[in-house]
PDB file of N, CA, C and O in Angstrom:
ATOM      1  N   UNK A   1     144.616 -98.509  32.879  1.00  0.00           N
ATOM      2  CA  UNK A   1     144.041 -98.389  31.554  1.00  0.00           C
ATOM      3  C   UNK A   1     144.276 -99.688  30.786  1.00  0.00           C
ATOM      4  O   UNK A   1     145.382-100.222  30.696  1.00  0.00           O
ATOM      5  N   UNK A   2     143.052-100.198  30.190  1.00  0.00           N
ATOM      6  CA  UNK A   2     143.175-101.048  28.958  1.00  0.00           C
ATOM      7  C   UNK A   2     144.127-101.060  27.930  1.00  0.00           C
ATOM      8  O   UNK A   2     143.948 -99.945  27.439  1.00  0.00           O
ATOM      9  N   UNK A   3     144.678-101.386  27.531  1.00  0.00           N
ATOM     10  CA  UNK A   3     145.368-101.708  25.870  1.00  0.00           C
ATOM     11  C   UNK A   3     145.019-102.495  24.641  1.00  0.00           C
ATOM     12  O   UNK A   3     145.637-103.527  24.380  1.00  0.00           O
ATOM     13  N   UNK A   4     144.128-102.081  23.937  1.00  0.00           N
ATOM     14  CA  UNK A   4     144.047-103.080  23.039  1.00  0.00           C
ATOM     15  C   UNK A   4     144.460-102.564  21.840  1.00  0.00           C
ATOM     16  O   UNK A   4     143.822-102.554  20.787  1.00  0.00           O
ATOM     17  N   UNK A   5     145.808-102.037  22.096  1.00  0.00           N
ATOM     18  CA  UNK A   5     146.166-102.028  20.509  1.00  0.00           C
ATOM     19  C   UNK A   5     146.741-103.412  19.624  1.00  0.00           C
ATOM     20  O   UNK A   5     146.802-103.559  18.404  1.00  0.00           O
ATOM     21  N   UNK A   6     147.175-104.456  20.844  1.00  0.00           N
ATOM     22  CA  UNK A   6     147.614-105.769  19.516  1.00  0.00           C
ATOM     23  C   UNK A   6     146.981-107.059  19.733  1.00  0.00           C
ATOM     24  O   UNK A   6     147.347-108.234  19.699  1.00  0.00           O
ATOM     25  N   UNK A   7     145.269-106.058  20.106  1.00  0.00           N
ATOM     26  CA  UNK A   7     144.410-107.179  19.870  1.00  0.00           C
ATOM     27  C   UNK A   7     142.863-106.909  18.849  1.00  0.00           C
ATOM     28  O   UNK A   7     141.693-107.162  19.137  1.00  0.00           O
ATOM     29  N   UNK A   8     143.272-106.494  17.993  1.00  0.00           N
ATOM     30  CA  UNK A   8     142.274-106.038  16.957  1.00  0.00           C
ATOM     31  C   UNK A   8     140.543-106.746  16.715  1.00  0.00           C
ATOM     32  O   UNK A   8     139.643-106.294  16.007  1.00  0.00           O
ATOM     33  N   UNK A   9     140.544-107.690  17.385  1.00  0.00           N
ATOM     34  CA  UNK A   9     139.768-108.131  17.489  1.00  0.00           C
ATOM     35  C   UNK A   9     138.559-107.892  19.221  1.00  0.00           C
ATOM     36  O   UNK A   9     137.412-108.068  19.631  1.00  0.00           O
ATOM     37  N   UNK A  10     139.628-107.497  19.545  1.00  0.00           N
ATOM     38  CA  UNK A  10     139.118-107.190  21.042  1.00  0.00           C
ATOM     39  C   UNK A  10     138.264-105.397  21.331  1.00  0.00           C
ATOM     40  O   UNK A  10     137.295-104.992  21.973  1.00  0.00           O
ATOM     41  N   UNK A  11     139.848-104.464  19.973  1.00  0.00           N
ATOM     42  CA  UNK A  11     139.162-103.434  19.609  1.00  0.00           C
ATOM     43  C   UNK A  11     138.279-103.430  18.797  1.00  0.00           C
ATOM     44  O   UNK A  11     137.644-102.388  18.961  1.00  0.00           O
ATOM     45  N   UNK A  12     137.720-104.219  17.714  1.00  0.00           N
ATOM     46  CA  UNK A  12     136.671-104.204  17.542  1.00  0.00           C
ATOM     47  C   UNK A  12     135.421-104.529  18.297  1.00  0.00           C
ATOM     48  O   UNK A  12     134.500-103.712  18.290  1.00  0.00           O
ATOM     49  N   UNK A  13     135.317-105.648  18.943  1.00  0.00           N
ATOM     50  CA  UNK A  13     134.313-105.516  20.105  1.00  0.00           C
ATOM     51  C   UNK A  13     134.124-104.278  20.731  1.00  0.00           C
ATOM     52  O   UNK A  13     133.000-103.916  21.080  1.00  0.00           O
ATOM     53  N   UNK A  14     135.250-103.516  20.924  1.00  0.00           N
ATOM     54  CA  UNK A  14     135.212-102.442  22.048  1.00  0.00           C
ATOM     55  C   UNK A  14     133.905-101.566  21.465  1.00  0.00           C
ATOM     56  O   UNK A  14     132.920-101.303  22.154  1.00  0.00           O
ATOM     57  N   UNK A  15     134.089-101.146  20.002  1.00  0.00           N
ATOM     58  CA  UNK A  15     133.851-100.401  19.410  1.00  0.00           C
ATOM     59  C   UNK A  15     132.149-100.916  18.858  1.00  0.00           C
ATOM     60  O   UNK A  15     131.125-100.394  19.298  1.00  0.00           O
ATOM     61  N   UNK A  16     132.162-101.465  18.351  1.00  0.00           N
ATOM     62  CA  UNK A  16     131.061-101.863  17.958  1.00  0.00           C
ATOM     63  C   UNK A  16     129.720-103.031  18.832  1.00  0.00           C
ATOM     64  O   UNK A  16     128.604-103.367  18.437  1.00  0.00           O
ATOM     65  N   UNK A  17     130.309-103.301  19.831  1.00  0.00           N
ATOM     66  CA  UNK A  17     129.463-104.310  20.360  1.00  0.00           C
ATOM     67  C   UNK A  17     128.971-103.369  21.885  1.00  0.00           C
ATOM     68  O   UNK A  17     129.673-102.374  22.068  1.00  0.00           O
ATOM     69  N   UNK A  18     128.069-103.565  22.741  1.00  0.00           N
ATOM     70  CA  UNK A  18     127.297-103.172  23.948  1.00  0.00           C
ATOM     71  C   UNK A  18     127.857-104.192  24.925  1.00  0.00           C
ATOM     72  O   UNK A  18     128.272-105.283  24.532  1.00  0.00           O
ATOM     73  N   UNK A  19     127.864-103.885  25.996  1.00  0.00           N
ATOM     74  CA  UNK A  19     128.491-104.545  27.130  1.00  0.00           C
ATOM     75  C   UNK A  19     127.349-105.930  27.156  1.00  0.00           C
ATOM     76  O   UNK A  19     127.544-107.140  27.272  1.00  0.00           O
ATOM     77  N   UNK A  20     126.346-105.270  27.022  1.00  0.00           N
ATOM     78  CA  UNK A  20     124.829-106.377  27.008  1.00  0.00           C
ATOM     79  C   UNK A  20     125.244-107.879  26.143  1.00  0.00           C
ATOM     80  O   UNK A  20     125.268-109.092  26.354  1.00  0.00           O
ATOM     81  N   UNK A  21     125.500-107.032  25.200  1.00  0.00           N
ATOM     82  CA  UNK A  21     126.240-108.053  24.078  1.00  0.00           C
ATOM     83  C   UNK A  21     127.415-108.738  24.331  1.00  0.00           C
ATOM     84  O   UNK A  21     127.175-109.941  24.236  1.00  0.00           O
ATOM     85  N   UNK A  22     128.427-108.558  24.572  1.00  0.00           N
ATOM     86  CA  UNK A  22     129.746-108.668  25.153  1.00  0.00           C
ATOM     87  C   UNK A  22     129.230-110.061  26.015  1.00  0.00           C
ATOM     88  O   UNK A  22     129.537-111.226  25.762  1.00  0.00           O
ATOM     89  N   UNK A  23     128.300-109.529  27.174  1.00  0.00           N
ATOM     90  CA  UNK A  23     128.339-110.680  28.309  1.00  0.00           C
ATOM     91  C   UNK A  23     127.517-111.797  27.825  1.00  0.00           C
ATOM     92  O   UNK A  23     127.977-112.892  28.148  1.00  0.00           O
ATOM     93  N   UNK A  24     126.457-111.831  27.159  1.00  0.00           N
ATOM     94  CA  UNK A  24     125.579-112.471  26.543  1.00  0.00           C
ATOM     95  C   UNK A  24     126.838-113.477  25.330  1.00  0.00           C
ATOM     96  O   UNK A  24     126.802-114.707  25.301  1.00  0.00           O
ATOM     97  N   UNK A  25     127.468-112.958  24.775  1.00  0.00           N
ATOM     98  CA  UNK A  25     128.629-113.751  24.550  1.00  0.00           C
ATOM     99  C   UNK A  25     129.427-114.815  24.920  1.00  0.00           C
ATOM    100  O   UNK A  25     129.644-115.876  24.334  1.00  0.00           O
ATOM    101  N   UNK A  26     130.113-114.094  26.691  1.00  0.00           N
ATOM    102  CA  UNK A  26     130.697-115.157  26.771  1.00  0.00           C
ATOM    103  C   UNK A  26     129.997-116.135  28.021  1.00  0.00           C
ATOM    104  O   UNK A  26     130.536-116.862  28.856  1.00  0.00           O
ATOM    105  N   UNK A  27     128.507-115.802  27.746  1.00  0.00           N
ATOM    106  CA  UNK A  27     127.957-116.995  28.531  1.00  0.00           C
ATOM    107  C   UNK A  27     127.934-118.451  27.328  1.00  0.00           C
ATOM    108  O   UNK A  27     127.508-119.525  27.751  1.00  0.00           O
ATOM    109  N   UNK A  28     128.353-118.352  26.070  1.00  0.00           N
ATOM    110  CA  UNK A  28     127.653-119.408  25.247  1.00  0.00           C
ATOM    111  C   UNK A  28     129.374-119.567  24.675  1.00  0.00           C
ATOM    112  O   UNK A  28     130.286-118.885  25.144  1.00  0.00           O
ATOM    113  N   UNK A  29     129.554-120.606  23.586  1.00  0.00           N
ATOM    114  CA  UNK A  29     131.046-121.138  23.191  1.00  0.00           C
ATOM    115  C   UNK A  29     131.548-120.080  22.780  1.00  0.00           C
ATOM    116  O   UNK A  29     131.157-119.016  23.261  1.00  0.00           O
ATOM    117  N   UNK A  30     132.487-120.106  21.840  1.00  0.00           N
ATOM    118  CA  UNK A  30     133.504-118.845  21.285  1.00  0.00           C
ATOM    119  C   UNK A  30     132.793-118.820  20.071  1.00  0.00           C
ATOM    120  O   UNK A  30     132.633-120.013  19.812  1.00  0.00           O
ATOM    121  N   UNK A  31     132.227-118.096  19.098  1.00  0.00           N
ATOM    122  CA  UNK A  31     131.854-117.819  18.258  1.00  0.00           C
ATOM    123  C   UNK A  31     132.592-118.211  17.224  1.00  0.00           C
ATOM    124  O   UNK A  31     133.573-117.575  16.838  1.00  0.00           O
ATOM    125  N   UNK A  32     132.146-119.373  16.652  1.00  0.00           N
ATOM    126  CA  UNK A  32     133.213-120.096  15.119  1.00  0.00           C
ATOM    127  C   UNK A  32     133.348-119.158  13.475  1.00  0.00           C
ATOM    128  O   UNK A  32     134.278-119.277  12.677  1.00  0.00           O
ATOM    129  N   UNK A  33     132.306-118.384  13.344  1.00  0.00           N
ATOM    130  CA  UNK A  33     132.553-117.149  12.724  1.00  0.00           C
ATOM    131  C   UNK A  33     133.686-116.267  12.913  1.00  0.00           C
ATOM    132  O   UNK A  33     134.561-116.158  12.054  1.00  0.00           O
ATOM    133  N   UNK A  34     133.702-115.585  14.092  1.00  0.00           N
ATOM    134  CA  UNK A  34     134.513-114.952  14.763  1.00  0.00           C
ATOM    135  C   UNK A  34     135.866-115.085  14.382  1.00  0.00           C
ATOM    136  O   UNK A  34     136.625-114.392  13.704  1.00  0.00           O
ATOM    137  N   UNK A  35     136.039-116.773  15.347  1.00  0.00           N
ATOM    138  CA  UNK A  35     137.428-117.750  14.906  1.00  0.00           C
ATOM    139  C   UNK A  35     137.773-117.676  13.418  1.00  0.00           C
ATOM    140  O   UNK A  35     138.823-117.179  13.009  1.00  0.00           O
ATOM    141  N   UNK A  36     136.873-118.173  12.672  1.00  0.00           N
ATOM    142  CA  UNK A  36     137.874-118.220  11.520  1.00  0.00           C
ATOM    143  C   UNK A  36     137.951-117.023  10.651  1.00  0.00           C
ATOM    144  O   UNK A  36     138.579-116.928   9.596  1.00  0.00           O
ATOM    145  N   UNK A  37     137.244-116.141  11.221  1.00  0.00           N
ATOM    146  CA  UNK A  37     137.324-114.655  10.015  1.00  0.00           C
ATOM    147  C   UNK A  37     138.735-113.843  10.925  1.00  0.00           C
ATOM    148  O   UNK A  37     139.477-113.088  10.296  1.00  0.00           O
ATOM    149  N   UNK A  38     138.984-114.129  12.539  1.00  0.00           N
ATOM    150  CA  UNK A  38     140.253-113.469  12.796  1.00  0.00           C
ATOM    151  C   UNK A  38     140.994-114.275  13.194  1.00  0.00           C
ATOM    152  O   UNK A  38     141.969-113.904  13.847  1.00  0.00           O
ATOM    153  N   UNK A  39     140.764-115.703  12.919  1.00  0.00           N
ATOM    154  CA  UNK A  39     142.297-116.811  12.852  1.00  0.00           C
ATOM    155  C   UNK A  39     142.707-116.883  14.319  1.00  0.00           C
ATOM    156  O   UNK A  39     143.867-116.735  14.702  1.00  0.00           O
ATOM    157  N   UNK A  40     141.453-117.168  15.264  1.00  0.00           N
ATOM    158  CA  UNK A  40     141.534-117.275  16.562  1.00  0.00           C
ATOM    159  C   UNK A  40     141.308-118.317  17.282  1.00  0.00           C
ATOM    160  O   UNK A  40     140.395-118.992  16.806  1.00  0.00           O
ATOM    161  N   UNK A  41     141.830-118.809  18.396  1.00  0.00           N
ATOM    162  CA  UNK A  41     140.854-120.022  18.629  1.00  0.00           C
ATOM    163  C   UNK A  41     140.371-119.715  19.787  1.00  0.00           C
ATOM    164  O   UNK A  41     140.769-118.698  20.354  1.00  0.00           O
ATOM    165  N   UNK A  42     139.432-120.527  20.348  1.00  0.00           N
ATOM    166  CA  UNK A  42     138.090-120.499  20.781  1.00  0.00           C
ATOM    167  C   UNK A  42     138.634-119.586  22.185  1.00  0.00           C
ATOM    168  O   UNK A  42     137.970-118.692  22.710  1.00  0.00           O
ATOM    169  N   UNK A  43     140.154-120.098  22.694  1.00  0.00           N
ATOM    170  CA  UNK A  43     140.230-119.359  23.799  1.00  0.00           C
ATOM    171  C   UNK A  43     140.733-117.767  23.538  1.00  0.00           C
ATOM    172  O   UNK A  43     140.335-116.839  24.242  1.00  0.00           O
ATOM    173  N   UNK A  44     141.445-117.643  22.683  1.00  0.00           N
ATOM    174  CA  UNK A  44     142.037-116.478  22.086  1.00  0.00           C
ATOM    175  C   UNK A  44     140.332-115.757  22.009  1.00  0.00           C
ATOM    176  O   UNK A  44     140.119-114.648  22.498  1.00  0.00           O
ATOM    177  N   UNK A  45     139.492-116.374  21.495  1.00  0.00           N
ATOM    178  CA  UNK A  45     138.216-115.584  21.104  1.00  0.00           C
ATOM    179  C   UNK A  45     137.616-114.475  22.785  1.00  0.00           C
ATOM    180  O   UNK A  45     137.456-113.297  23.104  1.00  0.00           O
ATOM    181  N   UNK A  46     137.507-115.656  23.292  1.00  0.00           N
ATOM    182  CA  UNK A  46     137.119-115.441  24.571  1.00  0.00           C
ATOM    183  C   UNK A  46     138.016-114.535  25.508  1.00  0.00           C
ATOM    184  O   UNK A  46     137.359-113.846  26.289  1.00  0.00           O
ATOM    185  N   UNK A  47     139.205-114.421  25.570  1.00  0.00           N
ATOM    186  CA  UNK A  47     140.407-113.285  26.082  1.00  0.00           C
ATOM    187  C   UNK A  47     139.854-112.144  25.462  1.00  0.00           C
ATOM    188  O   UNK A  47     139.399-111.170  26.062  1.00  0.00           O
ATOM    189  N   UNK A  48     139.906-112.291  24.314  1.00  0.00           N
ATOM    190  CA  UNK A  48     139.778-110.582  23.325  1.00  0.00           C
ATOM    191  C   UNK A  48     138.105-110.305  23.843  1.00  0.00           C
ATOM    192  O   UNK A  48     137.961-109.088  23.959  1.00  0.00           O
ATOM    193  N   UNK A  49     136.834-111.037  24.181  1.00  0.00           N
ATOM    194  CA  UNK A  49     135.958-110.552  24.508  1.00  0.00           C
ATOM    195  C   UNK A  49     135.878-109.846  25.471  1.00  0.00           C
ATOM    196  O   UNK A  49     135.319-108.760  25.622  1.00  0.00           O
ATOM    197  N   UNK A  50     136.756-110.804  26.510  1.00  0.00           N
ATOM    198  CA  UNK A  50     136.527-110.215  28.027  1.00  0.00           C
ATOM    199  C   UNK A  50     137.442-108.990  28.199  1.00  0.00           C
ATOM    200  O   UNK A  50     137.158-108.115  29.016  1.00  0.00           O
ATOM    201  N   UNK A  51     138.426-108.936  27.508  1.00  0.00           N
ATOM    202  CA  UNK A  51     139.517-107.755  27.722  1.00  0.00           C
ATOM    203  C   UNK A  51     138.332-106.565  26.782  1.00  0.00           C
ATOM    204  O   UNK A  51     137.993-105.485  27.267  1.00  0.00           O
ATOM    205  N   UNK A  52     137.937-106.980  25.640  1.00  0.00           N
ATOM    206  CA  UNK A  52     137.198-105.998  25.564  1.00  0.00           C
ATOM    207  C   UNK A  52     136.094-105.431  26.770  1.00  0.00           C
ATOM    208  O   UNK A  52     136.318-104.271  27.116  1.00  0.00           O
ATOM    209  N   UNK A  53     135.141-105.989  27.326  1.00  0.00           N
ATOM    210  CA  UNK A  53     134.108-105.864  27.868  1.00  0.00           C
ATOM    211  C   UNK A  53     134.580-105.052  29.219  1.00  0.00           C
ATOM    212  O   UNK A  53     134.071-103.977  29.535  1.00  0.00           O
ATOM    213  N   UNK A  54     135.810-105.823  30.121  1.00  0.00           N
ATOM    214  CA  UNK A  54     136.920-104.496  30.754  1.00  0.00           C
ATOM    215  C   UNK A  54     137.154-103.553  30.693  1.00  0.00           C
ATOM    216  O   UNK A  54     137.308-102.758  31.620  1.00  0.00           O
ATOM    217  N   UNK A  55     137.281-103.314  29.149  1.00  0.00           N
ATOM    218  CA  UNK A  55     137.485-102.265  28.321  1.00  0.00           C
ATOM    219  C   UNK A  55     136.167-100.845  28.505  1.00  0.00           C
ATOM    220  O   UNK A  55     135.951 -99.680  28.839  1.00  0.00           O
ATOM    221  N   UNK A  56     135.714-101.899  28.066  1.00  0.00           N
ATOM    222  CA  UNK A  56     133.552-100.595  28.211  1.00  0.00           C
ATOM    223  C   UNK A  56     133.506-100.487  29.509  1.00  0.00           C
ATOM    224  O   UNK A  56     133.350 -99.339  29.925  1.00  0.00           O
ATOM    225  N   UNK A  57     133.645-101.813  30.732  1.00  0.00           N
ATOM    226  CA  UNK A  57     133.228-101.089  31.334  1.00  0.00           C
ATOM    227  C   UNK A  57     133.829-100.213  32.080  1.00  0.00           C
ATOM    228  O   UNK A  57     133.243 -99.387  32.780  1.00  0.00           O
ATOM    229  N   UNK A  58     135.178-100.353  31.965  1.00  0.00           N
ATOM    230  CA  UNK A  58     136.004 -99.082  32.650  1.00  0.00           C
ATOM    231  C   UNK A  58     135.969 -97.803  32.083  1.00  0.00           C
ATOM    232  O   UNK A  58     136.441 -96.739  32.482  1.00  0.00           O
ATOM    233  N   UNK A  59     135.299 -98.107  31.040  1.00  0.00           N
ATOM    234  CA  UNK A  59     134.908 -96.660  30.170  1.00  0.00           C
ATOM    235  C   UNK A  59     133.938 -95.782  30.546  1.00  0.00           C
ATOM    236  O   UNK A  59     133.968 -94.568  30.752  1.00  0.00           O
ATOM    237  N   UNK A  60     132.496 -97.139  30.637  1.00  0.00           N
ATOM    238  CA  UNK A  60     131.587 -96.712  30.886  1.00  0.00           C
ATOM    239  C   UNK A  60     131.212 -95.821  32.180  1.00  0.00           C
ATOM    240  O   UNK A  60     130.445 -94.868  32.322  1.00  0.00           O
ATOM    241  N   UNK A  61     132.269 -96.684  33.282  1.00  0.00           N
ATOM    242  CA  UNK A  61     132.557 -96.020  34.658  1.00  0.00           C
ATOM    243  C   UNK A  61     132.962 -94.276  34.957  1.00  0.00           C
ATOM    244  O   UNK A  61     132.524 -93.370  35.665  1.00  0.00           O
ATOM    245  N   UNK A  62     134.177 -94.485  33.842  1.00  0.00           N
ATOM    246  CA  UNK A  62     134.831 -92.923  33.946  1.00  0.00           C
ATOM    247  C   UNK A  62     134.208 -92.108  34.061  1.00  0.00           C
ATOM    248  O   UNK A  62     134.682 -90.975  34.137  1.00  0.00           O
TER     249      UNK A  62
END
């Protein structure tokens, strides 16, 4: 099982974004919005995407 409880940013992806979305993401840079509204940097951005997207799809699987 996933954990994203002390990555709030990763649970939000979980929650609100589509796997479609998710991957379409991290084909392009880290989103500089993103970064500075959760004080992340570009690689931190990119961890919390992919741990999210892990996240759906092990969900989606169940």
């Amino acid at each position: 099982m996933i954990r994203l409880r002390n990555k709030p940013f990763a649970a939000l992806c979980y929650r609100y974004r589509s796997v479609q979305e998710m991957q379409k993401d991290l084909q392009g840079i880290a989103n500089v919005d993103d970064c500075n509204a959760w004080g992340l940097t570009a690689e931190e951005w990119r961890e919390q995407v992919t741990l999210a997207l892990k996240a759906r799809m092990a969900h989606n699987v169940a």
